[in-house]
N, C-alpha and C positions, 0 to 999 in steps of 0.2 A: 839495884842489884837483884836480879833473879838467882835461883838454885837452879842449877842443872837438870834434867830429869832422866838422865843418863843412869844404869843401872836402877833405876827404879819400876818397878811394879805397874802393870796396867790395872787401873781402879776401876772399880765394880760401876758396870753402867745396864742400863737395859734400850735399845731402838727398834725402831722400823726402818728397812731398808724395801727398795728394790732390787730386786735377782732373779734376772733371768725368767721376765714376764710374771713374776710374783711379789705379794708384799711377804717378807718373810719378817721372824721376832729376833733378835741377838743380842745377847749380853756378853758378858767379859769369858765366863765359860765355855761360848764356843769358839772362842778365839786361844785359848791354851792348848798346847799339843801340837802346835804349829809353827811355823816363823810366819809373820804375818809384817804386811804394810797398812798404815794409817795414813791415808793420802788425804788432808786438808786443804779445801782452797774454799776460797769464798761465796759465792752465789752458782748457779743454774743461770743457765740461756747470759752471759754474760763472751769473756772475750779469749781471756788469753786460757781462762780454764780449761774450755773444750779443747785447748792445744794438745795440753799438760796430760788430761785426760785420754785421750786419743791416743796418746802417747805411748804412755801406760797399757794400754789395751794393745798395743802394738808386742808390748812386750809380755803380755799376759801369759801366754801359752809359755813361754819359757820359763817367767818365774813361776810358773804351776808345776812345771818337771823340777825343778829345786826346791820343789814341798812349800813353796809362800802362797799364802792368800794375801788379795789386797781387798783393803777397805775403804772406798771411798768416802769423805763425811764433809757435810758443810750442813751449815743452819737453817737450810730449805728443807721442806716437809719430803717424804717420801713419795707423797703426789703431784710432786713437783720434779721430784727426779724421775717418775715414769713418763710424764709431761716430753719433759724433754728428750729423754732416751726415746721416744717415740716420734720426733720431729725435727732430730737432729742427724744426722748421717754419722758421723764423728761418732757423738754419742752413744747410737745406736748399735755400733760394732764393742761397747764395753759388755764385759761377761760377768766381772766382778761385784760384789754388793756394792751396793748407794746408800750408803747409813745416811735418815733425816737427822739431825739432832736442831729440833727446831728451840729447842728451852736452852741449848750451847751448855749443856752438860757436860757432852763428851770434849766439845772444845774447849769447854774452862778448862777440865782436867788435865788437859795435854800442853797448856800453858797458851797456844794460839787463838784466843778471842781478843776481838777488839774491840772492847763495849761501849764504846759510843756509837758503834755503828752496826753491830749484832753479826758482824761475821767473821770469819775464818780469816787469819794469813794462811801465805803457802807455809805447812807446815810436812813433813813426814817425818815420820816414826816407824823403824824398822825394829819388831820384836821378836826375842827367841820363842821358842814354845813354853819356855816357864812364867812367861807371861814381863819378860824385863827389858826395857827399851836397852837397843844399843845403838841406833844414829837416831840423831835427827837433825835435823833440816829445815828450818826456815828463811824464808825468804817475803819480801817485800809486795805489793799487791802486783805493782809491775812488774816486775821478772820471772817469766819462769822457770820450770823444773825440766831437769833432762832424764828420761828414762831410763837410759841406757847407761848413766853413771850411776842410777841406784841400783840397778841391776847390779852394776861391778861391786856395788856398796856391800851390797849381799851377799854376795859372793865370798866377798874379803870376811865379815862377819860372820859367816858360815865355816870357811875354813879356820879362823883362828880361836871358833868353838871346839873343833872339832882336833885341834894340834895345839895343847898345853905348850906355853913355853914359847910360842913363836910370835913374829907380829908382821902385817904387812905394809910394807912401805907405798908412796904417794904413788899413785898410780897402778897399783899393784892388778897384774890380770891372770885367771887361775893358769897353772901351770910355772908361773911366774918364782925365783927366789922370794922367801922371804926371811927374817932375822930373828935370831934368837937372841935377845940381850942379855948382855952378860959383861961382867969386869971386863974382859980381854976386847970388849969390841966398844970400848968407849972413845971416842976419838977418830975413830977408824974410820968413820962413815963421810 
């Protein structure tokens, strides 16, 4: 049985990333003040990652106009992610950080290491700006992630920060009803 890590805290970490033709330094501090994505997948120059990725980057520019950064992190070095962000097409269209975490620091912390084998599941973690996970997502080494439903993820988690009292139902797209529960609406649904 695992604990959830659902409303919990993002834990004090310090990396290297690539961003945007440089190695930059980030710890858990520059990540508050934000809603932010923690996109985990397992290796570089690998298969279904650069999908996932790619993917992501497709939707970058949007979830930047809804104030998220995203983080990419897996157990390859940082010169491993410039490596590839420089030889990959795919790759090479991502704008967001490449966190290394080659010691799987940040990936113990988030619950997705797999230590027999020193890398990442598909993991995400979508966090508010007080630094408190509110989805996450794992997945399997084979299957991937769809961008565009964490986009709507975010979305949903944005507005039911921002509207006490309401909640959004399965599928739910902005503009969209959502429910305020209450005695009178038990059953109803």
């Amino acid at each position: 049985m695992s604990t959830s890590l659902i409303n919990t805290k993002l834990q004090p970490f310090n990396a290297t990333a690539y961003h945007n033709g440089d190695f930059v330094e980030l710890t858990e501090k520059d990540v508050l003040g934000k809603w932010s994505i923690f996109f985990f997948y397992p290796a570089d120059f690998t298969f279904v990652c650069p999908t996932e990725l790619g993917d992501v980057a497709d939707y970058y520019e949007q979830l930047q106009e809804m104030g998220v950064e995203v983080y990419s992190v897996s157990t390859d070095t940082h010169f491993t992610h410039k490596a590839w962000h420089d030889t990959s097409d795919t790759i090479g269209k991502i704008k967001f950080p490449m966190i290394g975490d080659p010691t799987g620091r940040i990936t113990r912390n988030f619950g997705v290491m797999i230590e027999d084998e020193g890398l990442a599941l598909r993991g995400t973690f979508v966090m508010n700006p007080e630094g408190e996970i509110k989805v996450i997502e794992t997945h399997d080494l084979g299957i991937g992630r769809s961008a565009k439903e964490l986009v709507r993820k975010v979305q949903a988690a944005q507005y039911i920060a921002n509207h006490d009292g309401e909640v959004c139902p399965a599928s739910w797209q902005p503009g969209e009803e959502t429910l305020a529960p209450s005695l009178d609406l038990v059953g109803k649904i």
